[in-house]
C-alpha positions in Angstrom: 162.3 44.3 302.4 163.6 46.6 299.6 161.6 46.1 296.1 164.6 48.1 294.0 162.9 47.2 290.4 159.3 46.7 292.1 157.3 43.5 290.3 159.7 43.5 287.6 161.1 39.7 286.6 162.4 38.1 283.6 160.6 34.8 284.5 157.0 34.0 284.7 156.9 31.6 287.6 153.2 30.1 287.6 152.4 30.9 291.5 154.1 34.2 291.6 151.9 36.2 293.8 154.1 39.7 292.8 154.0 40.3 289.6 150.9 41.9 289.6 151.8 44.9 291.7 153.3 46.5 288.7 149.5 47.3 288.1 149.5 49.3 291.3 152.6 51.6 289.5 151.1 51.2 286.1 151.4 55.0 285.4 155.1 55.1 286.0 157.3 54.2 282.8 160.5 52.6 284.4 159.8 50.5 288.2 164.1 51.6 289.1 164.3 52.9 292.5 166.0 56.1 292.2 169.5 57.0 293.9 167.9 59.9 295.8 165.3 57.4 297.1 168.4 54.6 297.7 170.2 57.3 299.7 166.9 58.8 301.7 165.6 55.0 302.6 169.6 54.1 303.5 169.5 57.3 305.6 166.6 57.1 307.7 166.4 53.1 307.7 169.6 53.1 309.8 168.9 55.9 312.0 166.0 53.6 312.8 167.9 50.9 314.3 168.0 50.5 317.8 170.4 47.7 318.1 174.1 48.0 316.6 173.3 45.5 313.6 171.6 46.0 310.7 169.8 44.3 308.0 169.4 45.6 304.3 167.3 42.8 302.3 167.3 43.1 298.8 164.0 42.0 297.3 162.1 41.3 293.7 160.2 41.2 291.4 164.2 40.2 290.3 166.8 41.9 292.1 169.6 41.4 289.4 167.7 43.7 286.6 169.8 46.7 288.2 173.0 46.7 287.3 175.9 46.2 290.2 176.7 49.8 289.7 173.6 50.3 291.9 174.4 48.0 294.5 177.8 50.0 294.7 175.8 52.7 295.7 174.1 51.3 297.8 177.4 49.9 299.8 178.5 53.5 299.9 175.9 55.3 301.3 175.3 52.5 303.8 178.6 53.4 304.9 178.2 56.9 304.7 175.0 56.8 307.1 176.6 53.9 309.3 177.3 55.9 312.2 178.8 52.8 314.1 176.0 50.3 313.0 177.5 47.3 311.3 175.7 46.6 308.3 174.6 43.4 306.1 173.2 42.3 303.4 171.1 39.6 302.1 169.4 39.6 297.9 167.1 37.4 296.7 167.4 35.8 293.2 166.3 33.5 290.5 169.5 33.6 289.7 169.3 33.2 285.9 170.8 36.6 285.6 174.1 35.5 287.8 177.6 36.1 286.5 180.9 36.0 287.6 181.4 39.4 288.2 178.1 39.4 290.2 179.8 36.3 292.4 182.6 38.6 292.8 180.9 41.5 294.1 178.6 39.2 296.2 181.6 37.1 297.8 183.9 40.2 298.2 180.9 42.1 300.1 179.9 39.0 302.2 176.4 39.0 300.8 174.0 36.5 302.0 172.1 34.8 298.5 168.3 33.6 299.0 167.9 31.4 295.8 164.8 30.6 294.6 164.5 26.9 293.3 162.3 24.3 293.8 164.2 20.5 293.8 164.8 18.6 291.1 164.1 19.8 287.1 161.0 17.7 286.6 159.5 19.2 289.6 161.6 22.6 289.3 160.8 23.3 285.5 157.1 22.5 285.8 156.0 26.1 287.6 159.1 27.8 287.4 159.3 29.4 283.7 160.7 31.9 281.8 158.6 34.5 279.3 158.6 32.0 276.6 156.9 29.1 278.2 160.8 27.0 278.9 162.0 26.0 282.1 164.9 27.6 284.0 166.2 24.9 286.2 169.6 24.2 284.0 169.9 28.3 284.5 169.7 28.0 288.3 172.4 25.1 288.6 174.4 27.4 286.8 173.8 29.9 289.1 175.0 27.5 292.0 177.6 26.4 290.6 179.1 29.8 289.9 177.8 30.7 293.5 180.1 27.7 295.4 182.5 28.0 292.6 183.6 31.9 294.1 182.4 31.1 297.9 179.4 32.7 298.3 177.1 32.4 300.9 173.6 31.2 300.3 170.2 29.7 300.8 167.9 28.0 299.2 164.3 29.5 298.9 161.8 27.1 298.3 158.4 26.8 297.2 156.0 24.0 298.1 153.3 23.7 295.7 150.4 21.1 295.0 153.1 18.4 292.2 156.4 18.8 294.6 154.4 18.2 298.0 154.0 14.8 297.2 157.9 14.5 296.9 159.6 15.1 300.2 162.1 12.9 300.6 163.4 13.5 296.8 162.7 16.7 296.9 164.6 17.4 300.3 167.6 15.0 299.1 167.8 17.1 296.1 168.8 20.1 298.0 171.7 18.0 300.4 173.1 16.8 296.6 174.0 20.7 295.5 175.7 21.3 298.4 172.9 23.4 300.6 172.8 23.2 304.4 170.2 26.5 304.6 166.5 25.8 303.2 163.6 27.5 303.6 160.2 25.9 302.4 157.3 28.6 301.9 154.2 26.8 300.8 151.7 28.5 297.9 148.1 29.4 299.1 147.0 31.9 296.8 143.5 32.1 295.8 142.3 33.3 292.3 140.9 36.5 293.4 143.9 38.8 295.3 143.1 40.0 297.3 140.1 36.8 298.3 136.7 38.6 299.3 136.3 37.4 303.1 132.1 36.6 302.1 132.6 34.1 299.7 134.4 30.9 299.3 138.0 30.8 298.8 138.9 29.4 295.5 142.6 27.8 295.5 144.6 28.1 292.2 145.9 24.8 290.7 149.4 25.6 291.8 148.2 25.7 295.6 149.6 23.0 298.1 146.6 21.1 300.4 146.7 20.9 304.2 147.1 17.5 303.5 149.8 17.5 301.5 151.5 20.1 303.6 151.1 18.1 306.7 152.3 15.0 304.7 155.3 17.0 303.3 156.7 18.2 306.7 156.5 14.9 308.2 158.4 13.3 305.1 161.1 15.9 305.0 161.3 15.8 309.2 161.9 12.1 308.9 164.4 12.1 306.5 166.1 15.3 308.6 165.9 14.0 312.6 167.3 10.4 311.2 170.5 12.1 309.5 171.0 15.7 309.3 170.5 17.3 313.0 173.0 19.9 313.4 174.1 19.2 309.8 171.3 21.0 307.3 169.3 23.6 308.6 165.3 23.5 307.8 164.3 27.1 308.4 160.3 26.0 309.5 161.7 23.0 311.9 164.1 25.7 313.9 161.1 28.4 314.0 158.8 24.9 315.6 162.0 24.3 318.0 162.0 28.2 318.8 158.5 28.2 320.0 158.5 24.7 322.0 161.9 26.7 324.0 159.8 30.0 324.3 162.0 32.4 322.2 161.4 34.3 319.3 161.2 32.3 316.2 163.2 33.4 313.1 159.7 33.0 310.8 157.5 35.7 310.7 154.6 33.3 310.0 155.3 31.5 313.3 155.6 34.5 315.4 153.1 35.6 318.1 152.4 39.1 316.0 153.0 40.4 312.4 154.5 43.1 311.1 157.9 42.2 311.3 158.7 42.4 307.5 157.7 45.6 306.3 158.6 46.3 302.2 158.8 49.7 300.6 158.3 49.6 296.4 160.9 50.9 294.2 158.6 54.6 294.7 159.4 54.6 298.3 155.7 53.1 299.0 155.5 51.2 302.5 153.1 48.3 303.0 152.6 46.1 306.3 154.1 43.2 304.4 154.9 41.3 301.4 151.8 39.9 301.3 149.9 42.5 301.8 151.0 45.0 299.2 147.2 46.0 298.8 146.0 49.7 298.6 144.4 49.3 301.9 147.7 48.4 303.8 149.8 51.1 302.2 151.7 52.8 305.0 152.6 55.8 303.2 155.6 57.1 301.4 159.0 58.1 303.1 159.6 61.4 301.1 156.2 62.3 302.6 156.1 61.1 306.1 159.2 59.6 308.2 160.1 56.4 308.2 159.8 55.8 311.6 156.3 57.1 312.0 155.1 54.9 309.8 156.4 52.0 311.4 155.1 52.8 314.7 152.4 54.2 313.5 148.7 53.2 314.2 148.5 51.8 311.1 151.1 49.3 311.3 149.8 48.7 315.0 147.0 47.6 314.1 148.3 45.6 311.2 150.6 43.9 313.6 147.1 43.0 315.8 145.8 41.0 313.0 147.8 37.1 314.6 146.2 37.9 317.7 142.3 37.3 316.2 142.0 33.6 316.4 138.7 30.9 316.0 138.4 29.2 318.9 139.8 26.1 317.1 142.8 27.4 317.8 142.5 29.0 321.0 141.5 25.3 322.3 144.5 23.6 320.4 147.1 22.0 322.8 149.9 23.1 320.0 148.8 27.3 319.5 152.3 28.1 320.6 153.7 26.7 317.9 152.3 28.6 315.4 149.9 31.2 316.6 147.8 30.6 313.6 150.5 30.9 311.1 150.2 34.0 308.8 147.2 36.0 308.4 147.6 35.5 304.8 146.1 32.1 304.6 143.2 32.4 306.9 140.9 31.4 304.4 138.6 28.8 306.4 135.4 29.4 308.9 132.0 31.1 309.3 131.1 34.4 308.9 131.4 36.4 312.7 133.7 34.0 313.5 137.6 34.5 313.1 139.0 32.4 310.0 140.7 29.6 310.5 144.4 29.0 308.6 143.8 26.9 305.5 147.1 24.6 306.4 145.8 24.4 309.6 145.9 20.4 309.7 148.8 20.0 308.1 150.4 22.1 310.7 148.7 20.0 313.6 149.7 16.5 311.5 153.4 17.9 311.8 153.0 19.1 315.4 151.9 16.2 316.9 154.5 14.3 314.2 157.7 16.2 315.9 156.4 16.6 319.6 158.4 14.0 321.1 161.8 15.2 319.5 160.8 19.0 320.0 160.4 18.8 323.5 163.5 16.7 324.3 165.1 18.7 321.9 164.0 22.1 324.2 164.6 20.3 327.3 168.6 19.8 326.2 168.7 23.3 325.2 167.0 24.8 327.8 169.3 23.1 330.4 
């Protein structure tokens, strides 16, 4: 994931767990990626890919505080580097910033939009502000509007926090009444020291979602789903559960058997292991110092990537590990000291689980022939 303006946002979202990392760049006056680090990224990111697709994905901080002119750019040195790779695109956005000539570009590109919201305005607006306190949801059904208005493809990205959790049904109808058949729903576990010191106790912020009402949230929003929408809306989480019941890589990192599969570089050419972990200790390096490819197959990464495979025996000895492989590394938060951690959703991953067996497994049965 490409952070072109770093932490930078024009909202003040509650949970944000990036805005932050401008402190790690707090000696550089403007957080712009530079067009000599857009080409040298473009250049040795392509030559990196062994398969004949490949994936730019545009990431924030906000994406839309550069101007399209640098997107442009971007478009032409993807070309330029191409080399028979066909090449794609996917941004990010609040989308408070959207325009029309921003649809334009998006729709005559084919751009793929992730836009962040989170249901309905009472339970949008109350995490989800700008720099002055006010809620932003009026600005985001603007934004989709204007994005089905000029055709352009897009997702919802959606956060799960400890008010909405307890609204599944609303919240999930919410998102089938603006017209979006692709959702993703990312649940907040942050604690109040980032990164959390792994000798003490883990204290949640307010804004965190519960294993309880995570479990309780799936199983609401999976009702509501396998009694109307199958094959209709797509539930990014339920797909990656489906994936792992039929033994094939699932599309969510978090649900994969190792990490390491979403690298990010800062606007400074920085690379860290992951989103998540944009910490000093999991810098990579930088790619006008050391290639890109060494430093994704290098032992630092490797041994990033390790990290899924440490698990309590809780979940070594649980009938449903496959379908999850203790979720992401990020939110093992729970257990005794010289023993593994134990993920802090973990039973309101189980609840789910053992909630959507019976359908997954006929579901992989049918597919699997």
């Amino acid at each position: 994931m490409l952070k072109p303006a770093g932490a930078r946002c024009n909202l003040s979202c509650r949970y944000c767990y990036y805005l932050d990392k401008s402190k790690l760049y707090s000696d550089v006056q403007r957080h712009v990626m530079s067009g000599e680090m857009l080409e040298e990224f473009t250049r040795q990111y392509i030559a990196l890919q062994p398969q004949r697709e490949v994936l730019f994905t545009w990431h924030g901080g906000e994406t839309m505080l550069l101007p399209i002119s640098f997107y442009r750019k971007a478009l032409e040195l993807q070309l330029k580097y191409a080399g028979g790779h066909v090449v794609d695109n996917c941004i990010q956005t609040n989308g408070t910033l959207l325009t029309d000539e921003w649809c334009r570009f998006l729709h005559d590109n084919g751009w793929l939009v992730g836009l962040s919201v989170d249901g309905p305005q009472h339970l949008h607006d109350a995490f989800r502000k700008d720099r002055r306190g006010g809620g932003t949801h009026h600005q985001v059904m603007r934004a989709v509007e204007m994005l089905n208005r000029h055709g352009v493809q897009w997702n919802a990205m959606a956060v799960v926090n400890s008010l909405n959790a307890d609204y599944p049904r609303e919240f999930y109808r919410f998102f089938k009444s603006i017209g979006c058949r692709y959702i993703q729903f990312t649940p907040i576990v942050e604690t109040v020291q980032q990164p959390w010191d792994a000798s003490s106790v883990p204290v949640m912020t307010p804004e965190s979602v519960t294993a309880r009402q995570w479990g309780s949230f799936l199983c609401g929003v999976f009702d509501e789903w396998v009694s109307h929408d199958v094959g209709e809306y797509s539930v990014q989480l339920f797909e990656s559960t489906l994936a792992n019941w039929m033994g094939v890589e699932p599309g969510l990192c978090s649900m994969a058997p190792n990490c390491g599969h979403a690298l990010v570089m800062e606007f400074n050419g920085d690379v860290y292991s992951c989103d998540h972990f944009v910490f000093p200790q999991y810098k990579l390096g930088n790619i006008m110092h050391q290639p890109l490819r060494d430093l994704v197959y290098g032992k630092e990464h490797y041994a990033f990537r390790q990290l899924k495979t440490s698990l309590p025996r809780q979940c070594r000895e649980c009938g449903y590990e496959f379908a999850c492989h203790g979720e992401c590394p990020k939110n093992r938060l729970l257990g005794a000291d010289g023993e593994p951690r134990l993920n802090y959703l973990c039973e309101g991953y189980r609840r789910f689980f053992e909630h959507s067996a019976d359908f997954m497994q006929e579901m992989a049965k049918s597919l699997l022939g």
